[in-house]
C-alpha positions in Angstrom: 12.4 17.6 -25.4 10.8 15.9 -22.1 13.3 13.8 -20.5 11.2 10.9 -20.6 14.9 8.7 -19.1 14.0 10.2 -16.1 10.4 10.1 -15.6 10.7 6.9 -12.9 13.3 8.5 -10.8 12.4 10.0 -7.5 15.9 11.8 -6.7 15.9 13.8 -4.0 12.3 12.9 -2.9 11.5 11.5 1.2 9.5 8.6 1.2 7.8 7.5 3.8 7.0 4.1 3.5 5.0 2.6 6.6 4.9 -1.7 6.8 8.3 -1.5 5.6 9.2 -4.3 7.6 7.7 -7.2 5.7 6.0 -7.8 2.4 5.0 -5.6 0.0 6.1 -2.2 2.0 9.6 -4.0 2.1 10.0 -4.0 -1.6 8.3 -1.0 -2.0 11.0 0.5 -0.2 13.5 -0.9 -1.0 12.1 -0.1 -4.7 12.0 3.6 -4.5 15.8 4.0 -2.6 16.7 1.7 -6.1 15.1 4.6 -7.8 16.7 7.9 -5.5 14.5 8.2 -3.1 15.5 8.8 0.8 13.2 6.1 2.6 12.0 6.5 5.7 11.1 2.7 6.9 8.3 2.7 9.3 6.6 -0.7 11.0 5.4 -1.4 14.1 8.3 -3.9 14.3 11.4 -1.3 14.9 13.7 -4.7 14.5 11.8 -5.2 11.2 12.2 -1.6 9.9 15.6 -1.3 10.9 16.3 -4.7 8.8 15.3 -2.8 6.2 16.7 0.2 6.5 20.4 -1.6 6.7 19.6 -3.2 3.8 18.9 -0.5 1.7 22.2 1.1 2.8 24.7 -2.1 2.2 23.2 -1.3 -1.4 24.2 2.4 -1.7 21.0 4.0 -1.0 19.5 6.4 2.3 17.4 5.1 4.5 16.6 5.7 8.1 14.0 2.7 10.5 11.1 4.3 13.0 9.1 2.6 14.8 5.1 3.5 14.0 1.7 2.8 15.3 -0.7 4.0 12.7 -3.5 3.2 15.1 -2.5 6.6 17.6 -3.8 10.0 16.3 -1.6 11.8 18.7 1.5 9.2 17.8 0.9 10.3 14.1 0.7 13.5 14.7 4.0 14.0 17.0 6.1 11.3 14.0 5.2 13.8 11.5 6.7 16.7 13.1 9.6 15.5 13.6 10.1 14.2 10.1 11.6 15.8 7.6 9.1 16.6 4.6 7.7 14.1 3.2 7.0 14.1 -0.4 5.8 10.4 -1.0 3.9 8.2 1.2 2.9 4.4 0.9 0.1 2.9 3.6 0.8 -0.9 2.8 -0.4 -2.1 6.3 -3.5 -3.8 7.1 -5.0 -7.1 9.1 -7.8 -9.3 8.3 -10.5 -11.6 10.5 -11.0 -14.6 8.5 -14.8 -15.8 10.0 -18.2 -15.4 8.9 -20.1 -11.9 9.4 -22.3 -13.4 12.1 -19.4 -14.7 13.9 -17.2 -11.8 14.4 -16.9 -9.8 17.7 -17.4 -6.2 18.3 -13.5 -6.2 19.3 -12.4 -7.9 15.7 -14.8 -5.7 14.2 -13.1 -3.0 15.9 -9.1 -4.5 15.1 -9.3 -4.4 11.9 -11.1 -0.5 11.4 -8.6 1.0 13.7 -5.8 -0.3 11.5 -6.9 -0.9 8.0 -9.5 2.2 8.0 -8.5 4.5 10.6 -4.5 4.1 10.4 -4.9 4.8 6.9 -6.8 7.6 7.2 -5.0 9.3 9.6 -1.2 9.0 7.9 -3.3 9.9 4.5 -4.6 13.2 6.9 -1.0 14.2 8.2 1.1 13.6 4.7 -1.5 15.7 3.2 -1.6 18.2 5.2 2.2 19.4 4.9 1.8 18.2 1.0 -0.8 20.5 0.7 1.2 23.5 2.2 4.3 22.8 0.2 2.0 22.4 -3.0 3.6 18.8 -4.4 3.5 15.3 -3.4 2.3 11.7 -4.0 0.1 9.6 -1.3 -0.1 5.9 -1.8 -2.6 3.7 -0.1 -2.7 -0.1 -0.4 -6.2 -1.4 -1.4 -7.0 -4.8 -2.2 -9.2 -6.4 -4.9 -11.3 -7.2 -2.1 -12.5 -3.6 -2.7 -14.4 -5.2 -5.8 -15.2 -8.8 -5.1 -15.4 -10.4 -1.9 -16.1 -14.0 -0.6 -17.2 -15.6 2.8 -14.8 -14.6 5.6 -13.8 -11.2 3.8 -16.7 -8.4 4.8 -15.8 -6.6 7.4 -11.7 -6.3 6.0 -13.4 -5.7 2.1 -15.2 -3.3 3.4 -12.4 -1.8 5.0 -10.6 -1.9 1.0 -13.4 -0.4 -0.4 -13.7 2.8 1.9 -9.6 3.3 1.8 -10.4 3.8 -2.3 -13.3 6.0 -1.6 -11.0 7.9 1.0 -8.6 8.1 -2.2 -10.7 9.8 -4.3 -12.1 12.3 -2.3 -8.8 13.7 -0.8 -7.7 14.0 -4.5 -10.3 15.8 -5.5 -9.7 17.9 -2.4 -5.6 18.2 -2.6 -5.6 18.2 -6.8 -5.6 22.2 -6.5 -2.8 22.4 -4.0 -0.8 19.6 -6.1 -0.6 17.1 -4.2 -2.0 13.4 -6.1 -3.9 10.5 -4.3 -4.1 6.9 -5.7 -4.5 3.1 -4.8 -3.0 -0.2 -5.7 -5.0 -2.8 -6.0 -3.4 -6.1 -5.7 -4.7 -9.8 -5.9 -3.1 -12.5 -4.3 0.5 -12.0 -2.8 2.9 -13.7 -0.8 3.3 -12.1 1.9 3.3 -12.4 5.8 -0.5 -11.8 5.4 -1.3 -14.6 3.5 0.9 -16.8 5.0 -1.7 -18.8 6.4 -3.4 -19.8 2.5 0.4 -20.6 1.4 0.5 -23.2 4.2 -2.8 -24.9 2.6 -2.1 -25.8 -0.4 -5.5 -26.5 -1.6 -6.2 -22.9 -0.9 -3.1 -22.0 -2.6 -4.0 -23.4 -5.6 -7.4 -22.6 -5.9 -6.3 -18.7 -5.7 -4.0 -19.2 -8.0 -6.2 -20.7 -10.5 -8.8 -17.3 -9.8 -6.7 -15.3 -11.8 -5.6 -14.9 -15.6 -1.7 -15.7 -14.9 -2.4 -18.6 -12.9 0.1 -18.0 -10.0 0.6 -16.0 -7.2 2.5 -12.3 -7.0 6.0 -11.8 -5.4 6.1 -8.5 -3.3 8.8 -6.9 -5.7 6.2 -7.4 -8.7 4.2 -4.7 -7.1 6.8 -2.2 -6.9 6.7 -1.2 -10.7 3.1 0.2 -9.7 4.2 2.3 -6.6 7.6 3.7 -8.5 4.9 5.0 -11.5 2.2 6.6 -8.8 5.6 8.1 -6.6 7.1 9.3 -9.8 6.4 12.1 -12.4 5.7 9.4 -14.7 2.1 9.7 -13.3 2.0 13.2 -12.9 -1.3 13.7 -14.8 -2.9 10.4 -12.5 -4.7 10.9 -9.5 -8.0 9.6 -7.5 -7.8 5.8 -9.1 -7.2 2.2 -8.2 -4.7 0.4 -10.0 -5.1 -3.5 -10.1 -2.0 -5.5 -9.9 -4.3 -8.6 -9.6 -2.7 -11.0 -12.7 -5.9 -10.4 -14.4 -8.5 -11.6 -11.0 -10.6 -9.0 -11.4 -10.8 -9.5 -15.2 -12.2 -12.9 -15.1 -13.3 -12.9 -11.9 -16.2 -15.8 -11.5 -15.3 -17.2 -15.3 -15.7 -20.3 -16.8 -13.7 -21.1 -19.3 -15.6 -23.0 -21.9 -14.3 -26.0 -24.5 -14.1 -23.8 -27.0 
């Protein structure tokens, strides 16, 4: 009989979990050492990483903090070799330019590609690659459902959501014979150190809240169930897709809710 108890555990797996400082990548790691893994904190923020890191061991798990800056091809490249193998990555990083298209700069422009486009693409490009030559693994990229529905003030970091997903699916088509699975979360509106700006208006606050089914906001740890299925053999038969963890935004996205 399958052992369906242990489907979620990640025992004996490396993670690599890069924005583990803050947010979402600080739950997510701190999510997968709660489920075996060994978690190698990354951020750009060493202090931040290492906070992390600490934490995870005062609770019994393995972790190690490096510092990361998913902007350097070369940087990238040199981390990787002196990692151990890493069977699971998460990308949760990524900055946004809140102005109008017509507004922004060529060097905003250019901010936000080299991290949220670029960075991504080149920790998806070095995981893969020893992935692909040990023939398992599980590569996590952070979307956004700004992938799927935008507003003024969101191109140029939307668009920046929508080609991470399109990045997804082709290296899974490309890495699915070598075993190796690619996927994106989704998620709608978090707390996080990224958003921290909206939380401190609470006009914006509210309004996103009321954009989605649940009618609140997400806590970073209530993203974690998503990247612990995607890591784990729970999801071994999943790979090239987004998975929303919006509270139903991209359901009912635009509705009107009429006096029925």
């Amino acid at each position: 009989m399958y052992n369906y108890e242990a489907m979620f555990r990640v025992d004996g797996k490396t993670a690599l979990v890069v924005g583990a400082g803050s947010g979402i990548g600080e739950a997510s790691a701190q999510c997968l050492a709660a489920f075996g893994a060994k978690v190698i904190c990354a951020d750009i923020n060493q202090a931040a990483a290492e906070q992390t890191a600490n934490t995870i061991s005062e609770n019994g798990g393995q972790a190690q903090a490096i510092t990361i800056d998913m902007r350097s091809e070369s940087a990238i490249s040199a981390l990787f070799k002196q990692l151990d193998p890493i069977d699971i990555l998460i990308s949760t990083p990524s900055i946004n330019v809140r102005k109008p298209m017509l507004d922004i700069t060529e060097e905003e422009f250019s901010r936000v590609i080299d991290l949220n486009l670029k960075g991504t693409f080149l920790l998806m490009k070095n995981a893969g690659k020893g992935m692909a030559e040990r023939g398992s693994g599980s590569i996590i990229v952070f979307s956004s459902i700004r992938s799927q529905v935008v507003e003024p003030g969101q191109g140029v970091y939307a668009a920046t959501k929508a080609g991470a997903v399109q990045m997804v699916r082709a290296l899974a088509a490309e890495l699915a014979p070598k075993g190796v699975r690619v996927n994106a979360i989704g998620p709608g509106v978090v707390e996080t150190p990224l958003t921290a700006q909206i939380k401190n208006s609470p006009d914006w606050y509210n309004a996103y809240a009321n954009r989605n089914a649940m009618g609140r906001w997400a806590q970073p740890h209530e993203i974690t169930g998503a990247v612990v299925y995607l890591a784990s053999d729970a999801s071994s038969y999943v790979t090239g897709t987004i998975m929303f963890v919006d509270g139903g935004w991209t359901a009912i996205d635009g509705r009107f809710a009429p006096p029925l």
